[in-house]
C-alpha positions in Angstrom: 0.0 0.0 0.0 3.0 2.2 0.3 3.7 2.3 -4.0 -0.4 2.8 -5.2 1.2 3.2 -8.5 2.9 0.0 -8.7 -0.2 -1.9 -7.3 -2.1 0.4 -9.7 -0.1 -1.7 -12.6 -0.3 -4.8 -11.1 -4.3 -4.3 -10.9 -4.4 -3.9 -14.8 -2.4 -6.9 -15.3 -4.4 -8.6 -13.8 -7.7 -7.2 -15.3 -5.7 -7.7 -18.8 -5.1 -10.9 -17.9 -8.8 -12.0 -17.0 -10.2 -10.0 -20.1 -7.9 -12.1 -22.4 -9.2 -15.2 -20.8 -13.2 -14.4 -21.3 -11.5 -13.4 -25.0 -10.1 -16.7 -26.3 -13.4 -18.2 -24.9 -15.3 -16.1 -27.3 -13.5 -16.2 -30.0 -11.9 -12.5 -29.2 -9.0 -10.5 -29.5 -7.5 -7.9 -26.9 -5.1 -5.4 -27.7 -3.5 -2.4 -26.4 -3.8 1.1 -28.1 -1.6 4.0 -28.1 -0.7 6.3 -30.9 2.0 9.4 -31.3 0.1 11.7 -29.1 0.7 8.9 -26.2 -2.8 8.7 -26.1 -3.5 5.3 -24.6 -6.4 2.8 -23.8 -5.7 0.3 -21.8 -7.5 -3.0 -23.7 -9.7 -3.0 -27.0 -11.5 -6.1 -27.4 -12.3 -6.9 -31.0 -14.4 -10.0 -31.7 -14.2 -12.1 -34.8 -17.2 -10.3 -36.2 -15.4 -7.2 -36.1 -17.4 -5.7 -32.6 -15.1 -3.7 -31.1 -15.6 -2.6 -27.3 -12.5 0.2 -25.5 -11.5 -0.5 -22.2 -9.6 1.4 -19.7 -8.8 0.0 -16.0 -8.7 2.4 -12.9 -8.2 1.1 -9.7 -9.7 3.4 -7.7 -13.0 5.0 -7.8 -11.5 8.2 -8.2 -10.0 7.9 -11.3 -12.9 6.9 -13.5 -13.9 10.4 -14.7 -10.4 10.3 -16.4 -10.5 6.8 -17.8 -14.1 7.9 -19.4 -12.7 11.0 -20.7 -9.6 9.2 -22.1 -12.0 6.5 -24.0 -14.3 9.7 -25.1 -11.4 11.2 -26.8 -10.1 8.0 -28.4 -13.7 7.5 -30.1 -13.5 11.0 -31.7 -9.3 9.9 -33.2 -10.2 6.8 -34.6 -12.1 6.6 -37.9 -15.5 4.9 -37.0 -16.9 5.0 -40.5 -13.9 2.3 -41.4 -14.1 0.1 -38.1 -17.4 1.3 -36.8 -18.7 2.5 -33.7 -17.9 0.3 -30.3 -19.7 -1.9 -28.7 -19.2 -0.4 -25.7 -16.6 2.0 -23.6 -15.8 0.5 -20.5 -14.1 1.4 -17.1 -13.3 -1.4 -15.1 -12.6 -0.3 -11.2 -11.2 -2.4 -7.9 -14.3 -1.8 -6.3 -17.9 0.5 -6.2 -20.7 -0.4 -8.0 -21.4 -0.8 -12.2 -23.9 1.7 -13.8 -23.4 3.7 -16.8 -22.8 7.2 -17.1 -24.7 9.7 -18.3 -21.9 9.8 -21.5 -22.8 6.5 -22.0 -19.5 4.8 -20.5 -20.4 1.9 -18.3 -18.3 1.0 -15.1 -17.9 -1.9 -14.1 -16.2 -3.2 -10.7 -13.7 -5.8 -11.4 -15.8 -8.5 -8.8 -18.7 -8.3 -11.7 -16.3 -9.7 -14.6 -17.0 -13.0 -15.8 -17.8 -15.2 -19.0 
């Protein structure tokens, strides 16, 4: 608890970790964006259909208006006319409760995850 940053990356390993898990057993993809600006998101889960869905991973409850805002602004870089529009944005925290936003980014605590 002394180093939140390090246990900050350790918590989206592991979220990565469990989101490439439900992937393979659905046929999915996850990758990890980041282009020249250093914007970055965090896991983009593409299924073999094409279905895209942005995910970024906050640890604490604090953070999620920034890991909306960060998904927000990668919708409006990439060209959704070519790959379409996501799925879904997602923030996945260590803890709270899932609802979605009034932007329409849906948070969800990482105890709700599953197949």
């Amino acid at each position: 608890m002394e180093d939140l940053t390090l246990f900050g990356l350790l918590f989206e390993s592991l979220v990565i970790r469990d989101l490439r898990v439900y992937a393979q057993a659905t046929d999915a993809q996850v990758f990890h964006y980041r282009d020249n600006t250093g914007l970055e998101v965090d896991a983009i889960v593409e299924r073999a259909d094409g279905t895209w869905a942005a995910i970024e991973v906050k640890l604490g409850v604090g953070h999620i208006d920034r890991g909306a805002a960060n998904l927000t602004r990668f919708v409006e870089r990439v060209d959704t006319a070519r790959i379409g529009q996501p799925a879904a944005l997602v923030v996945i925290a260590g803890s709270g409760y899932g609802y979605v936003r009034e932007d329409g980014v849906i948070v969800v605590p990482i105890g709700a995850l599953g197949p």
